[in-house]
VOKE-527533 format. One record per residue: x negated, y negated, z of N, C-alpha, C in turn; residue number from 1; residue in one letter. Coordinates in steps of 0.02 Angstrom, whole numbers, plus 50000, padded with zeros to 5 digits. Example, Ala and Ser with C-alpha at 12.3 -4.5 7.8 and 13.67 -1.06 7.14 Angstrom:
REM residues 2
    n_xx    n_yy    n_zz   ca_xx   ca_yy   ca_zz    c_xx    c_yy    c_zz   resi   resn
   49340   50284   50390   49385   50225   50390   49340   50165   50390      1      a
   49358   50112   50354   49316   50053   50357   49355   49998   50394      2      s
This chain:
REM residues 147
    n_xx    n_yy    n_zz   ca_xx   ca_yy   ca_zz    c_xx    c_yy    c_zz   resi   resn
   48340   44796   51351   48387   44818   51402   48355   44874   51443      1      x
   48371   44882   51512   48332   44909   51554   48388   44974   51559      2      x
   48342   45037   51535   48389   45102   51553   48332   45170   51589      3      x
   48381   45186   51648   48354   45232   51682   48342   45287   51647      4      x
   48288   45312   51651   48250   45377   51642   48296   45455   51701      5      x
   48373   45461   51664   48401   45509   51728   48357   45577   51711      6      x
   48343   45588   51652   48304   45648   51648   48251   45684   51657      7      x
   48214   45613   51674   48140   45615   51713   48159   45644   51792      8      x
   48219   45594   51807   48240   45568   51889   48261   45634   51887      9      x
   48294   45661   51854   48314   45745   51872   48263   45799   51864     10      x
   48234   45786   51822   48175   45818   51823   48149   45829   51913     11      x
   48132   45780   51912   48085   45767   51980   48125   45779   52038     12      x
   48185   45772   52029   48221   45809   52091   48210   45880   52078     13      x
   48232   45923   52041   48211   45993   52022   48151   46003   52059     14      x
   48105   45989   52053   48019   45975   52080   48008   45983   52146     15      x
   48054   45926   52175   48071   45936   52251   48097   45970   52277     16      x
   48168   45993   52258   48192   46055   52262   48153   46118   52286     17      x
   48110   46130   52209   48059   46186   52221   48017   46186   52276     18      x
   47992   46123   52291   47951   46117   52337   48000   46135   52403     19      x
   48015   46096   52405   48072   46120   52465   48084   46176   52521     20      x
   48093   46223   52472   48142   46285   52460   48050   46318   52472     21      x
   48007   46310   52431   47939   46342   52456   47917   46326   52535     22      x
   47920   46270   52558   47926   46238   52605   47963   46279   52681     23      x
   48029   46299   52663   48073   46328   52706   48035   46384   52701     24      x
   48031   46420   52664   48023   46498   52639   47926   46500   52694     25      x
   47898   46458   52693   47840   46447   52738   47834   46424   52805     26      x
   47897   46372   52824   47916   46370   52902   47894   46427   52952     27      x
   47856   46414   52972   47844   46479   53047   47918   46442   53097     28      x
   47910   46514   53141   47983   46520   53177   47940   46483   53261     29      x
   47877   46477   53255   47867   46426   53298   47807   46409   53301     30      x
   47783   46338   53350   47719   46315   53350   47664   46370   53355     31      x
   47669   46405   53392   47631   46469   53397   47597   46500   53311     32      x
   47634   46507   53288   47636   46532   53205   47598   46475   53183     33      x
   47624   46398   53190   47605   46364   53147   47553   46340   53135     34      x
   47506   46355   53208   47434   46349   53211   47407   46377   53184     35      x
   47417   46437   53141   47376   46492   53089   47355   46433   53048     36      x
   47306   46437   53025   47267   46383   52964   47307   46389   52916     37      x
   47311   46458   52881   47354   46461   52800   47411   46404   52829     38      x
   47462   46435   52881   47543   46419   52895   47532   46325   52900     39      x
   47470   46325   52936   47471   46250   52939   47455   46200   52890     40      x
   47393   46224   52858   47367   46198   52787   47439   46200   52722     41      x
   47479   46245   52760   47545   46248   52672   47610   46226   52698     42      x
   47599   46198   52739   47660   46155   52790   47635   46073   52768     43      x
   47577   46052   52807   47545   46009   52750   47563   45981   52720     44      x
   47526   46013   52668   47508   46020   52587   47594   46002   52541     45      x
   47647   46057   52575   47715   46049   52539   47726   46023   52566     46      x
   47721   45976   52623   47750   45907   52651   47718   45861   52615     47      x
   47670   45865   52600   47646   45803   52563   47666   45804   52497     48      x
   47666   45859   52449   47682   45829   52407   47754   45836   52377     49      x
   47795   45857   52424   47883   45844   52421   47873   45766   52442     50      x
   47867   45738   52470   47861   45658   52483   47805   45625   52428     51      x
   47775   45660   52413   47752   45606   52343   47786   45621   52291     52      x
   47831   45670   52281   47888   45679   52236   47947   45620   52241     53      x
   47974   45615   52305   48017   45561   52309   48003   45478   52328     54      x
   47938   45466   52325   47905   45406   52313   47917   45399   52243     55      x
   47904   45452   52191   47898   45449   52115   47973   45465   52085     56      x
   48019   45460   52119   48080   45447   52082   48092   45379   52125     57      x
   48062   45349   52174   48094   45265   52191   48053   45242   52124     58      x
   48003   45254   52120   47963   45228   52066   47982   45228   51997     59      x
   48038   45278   51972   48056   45277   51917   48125   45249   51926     60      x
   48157   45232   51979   48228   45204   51971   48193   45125   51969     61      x
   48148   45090   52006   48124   45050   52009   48085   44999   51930     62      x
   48060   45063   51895   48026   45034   51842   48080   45040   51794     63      x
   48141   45098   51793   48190   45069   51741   48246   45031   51745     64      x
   48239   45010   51809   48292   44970   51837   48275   44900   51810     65      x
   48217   44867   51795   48172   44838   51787   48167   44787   51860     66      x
   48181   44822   51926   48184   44765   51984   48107   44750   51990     67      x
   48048   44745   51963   47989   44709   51988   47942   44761   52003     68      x
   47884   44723   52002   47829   44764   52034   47834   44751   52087     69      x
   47822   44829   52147   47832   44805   52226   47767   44776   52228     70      x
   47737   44755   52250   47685   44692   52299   47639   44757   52333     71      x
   47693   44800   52379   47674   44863   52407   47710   44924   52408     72      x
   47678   44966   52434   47728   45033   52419   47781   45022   52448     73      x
   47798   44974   52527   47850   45000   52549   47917   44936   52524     74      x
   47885   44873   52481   47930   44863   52452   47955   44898   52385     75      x
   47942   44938   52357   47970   45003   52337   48047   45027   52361     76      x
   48039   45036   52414   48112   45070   52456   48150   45022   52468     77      x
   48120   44939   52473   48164   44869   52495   48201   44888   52426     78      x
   48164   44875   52372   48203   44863   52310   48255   44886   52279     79      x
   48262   44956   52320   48309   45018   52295   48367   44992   52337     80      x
   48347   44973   52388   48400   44959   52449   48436   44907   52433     81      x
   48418   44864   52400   48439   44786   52375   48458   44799   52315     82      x
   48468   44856   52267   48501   44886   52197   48562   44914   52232     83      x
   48550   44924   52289   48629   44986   52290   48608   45061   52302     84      x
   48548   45062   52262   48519   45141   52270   48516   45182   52338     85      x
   48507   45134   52387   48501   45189   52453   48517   45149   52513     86      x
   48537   45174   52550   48559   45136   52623   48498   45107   52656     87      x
   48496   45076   52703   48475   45052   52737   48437   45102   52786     88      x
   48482   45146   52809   48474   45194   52841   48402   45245   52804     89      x
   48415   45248   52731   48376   45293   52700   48302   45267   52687     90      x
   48311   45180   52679   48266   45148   52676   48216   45166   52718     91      x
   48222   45181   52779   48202   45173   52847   48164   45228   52831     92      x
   48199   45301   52824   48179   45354   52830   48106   45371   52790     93      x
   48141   45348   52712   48103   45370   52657   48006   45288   52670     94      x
   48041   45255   52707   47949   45221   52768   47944   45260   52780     95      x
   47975   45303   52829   47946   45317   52880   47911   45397   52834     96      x
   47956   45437   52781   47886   45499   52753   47834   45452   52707     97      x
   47833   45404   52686   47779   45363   52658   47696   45368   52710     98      x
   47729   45357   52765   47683   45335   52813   47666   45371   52840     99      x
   47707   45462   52856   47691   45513   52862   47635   45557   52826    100      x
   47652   45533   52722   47602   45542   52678   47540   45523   52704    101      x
   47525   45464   52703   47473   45425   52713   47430   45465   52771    102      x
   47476   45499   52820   47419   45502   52868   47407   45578   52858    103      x
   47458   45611   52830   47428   45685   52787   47375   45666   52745    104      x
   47365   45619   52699   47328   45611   52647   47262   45588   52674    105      x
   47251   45518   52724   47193   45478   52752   47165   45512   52799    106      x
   47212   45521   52834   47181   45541   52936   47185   45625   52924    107      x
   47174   45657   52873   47196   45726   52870   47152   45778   52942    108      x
   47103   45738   52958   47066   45772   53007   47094   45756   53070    109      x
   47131   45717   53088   47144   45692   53143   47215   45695   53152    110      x
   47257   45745   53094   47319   45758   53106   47345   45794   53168    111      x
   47399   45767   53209   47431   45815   53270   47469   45857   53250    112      x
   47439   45917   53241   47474   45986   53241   47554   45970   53264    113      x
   47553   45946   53333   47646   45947   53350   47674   45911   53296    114      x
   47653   45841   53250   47712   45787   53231   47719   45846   53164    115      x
   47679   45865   53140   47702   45890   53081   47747   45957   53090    116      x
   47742   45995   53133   47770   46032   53139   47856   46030   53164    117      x
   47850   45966   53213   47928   45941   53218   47952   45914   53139    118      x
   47911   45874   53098   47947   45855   53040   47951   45914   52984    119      x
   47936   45966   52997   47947   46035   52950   48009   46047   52989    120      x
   48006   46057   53063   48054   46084   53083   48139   46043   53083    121      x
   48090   45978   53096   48180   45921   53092   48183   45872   53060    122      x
   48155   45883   53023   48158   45805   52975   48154   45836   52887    123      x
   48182   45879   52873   48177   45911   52794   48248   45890   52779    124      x
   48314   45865   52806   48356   45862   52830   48366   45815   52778    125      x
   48316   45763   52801   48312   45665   52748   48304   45686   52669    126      x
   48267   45755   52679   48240   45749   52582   48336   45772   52574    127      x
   48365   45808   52587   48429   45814   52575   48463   45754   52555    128      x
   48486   45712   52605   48505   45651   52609   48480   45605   52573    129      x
   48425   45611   52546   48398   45559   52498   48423   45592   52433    130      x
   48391   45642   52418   48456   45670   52337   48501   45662   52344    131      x
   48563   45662   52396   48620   45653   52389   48621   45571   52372    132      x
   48608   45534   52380   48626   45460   52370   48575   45441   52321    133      x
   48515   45501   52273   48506   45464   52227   48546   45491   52134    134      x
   48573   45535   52182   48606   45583   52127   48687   45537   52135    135      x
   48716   45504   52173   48770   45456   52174   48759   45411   52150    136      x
   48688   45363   52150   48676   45307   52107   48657   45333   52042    137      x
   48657   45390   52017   48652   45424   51946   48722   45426   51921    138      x
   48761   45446   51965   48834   45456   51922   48856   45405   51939    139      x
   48866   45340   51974   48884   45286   51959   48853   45243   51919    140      x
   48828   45258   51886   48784   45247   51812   48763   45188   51810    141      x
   48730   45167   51879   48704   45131   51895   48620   45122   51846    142      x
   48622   45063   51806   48580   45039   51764   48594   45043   51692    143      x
   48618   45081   51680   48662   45081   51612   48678   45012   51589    144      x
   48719   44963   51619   48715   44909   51586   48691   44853   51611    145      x
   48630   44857   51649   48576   44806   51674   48532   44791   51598    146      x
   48499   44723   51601   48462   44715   51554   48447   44617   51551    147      x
């Protein structure tokens, strides 16, 4: 019988959280600021790995859900979406910091100073919205009696 890991999954929200909250606490009050190397290198850095935090709880609702191995990362987020776990809407989002990762992680030399700095500035918003609807598919005790 397939049972979710909520203590891991809480765990790892905690994680994000922290990150988060380090995250805000490092926001410059504008592009000007954010061009400083440190301000930019730790804008980054806690963008990237608050989004490899919530890749790794689709990954654990996913592997105790027992819905499949994704094929690819971004059927990952299909699968959650097709459990109930997250809207459609969130689906979208939680591509779209996947793909954000990727180009923090691959293209790190060829990153545009502006996109990251708008997604520090307006897009921290989604990591909200994604705990809220994975902390609802926790108390609707969703997987508990899958198997």
């Amino acid at each position: 019988m397939a049972k979710l890991d909520t203590e891991r999954i809480l765990s790892k929200i905690d994680e994000r959280d922290s990150y988060l909250e380090e995250l805000r606490g490092v926001t410059p009050k504008d592009f000007k600021e954010y061009q400083q190397p440190e301000k930019r290198r730790s804008c980054e850095r806690l963008l990237q790995i608050t989004i490899e935090v919530v890749i790794d709880i689709c990954n654990l609702f996913v592997s105790g859900l027992r819905l499949g191995l994704p094929s690819e990362e971004n059927d990952l987020f299909e699968k959650l979406r097709k459990a109930g776990i997250i809207t459609e809407e969130m689906e979208d989002k939680v591509e779209e910091m996947r793909a954000f990762r990727n180009i923090l992680v691959y293209e790190y030399a060829h990153v545009d100073d502006s996109l990251v700095y708008k997604a520090v500035k307006e897009k921290l918003g989604d990591f909200s919205s994604f705990k809220k609807e994975v902390l609802e598919a926790i108390k609707s005790d969703v997987g508990k009696n899958r198997g």
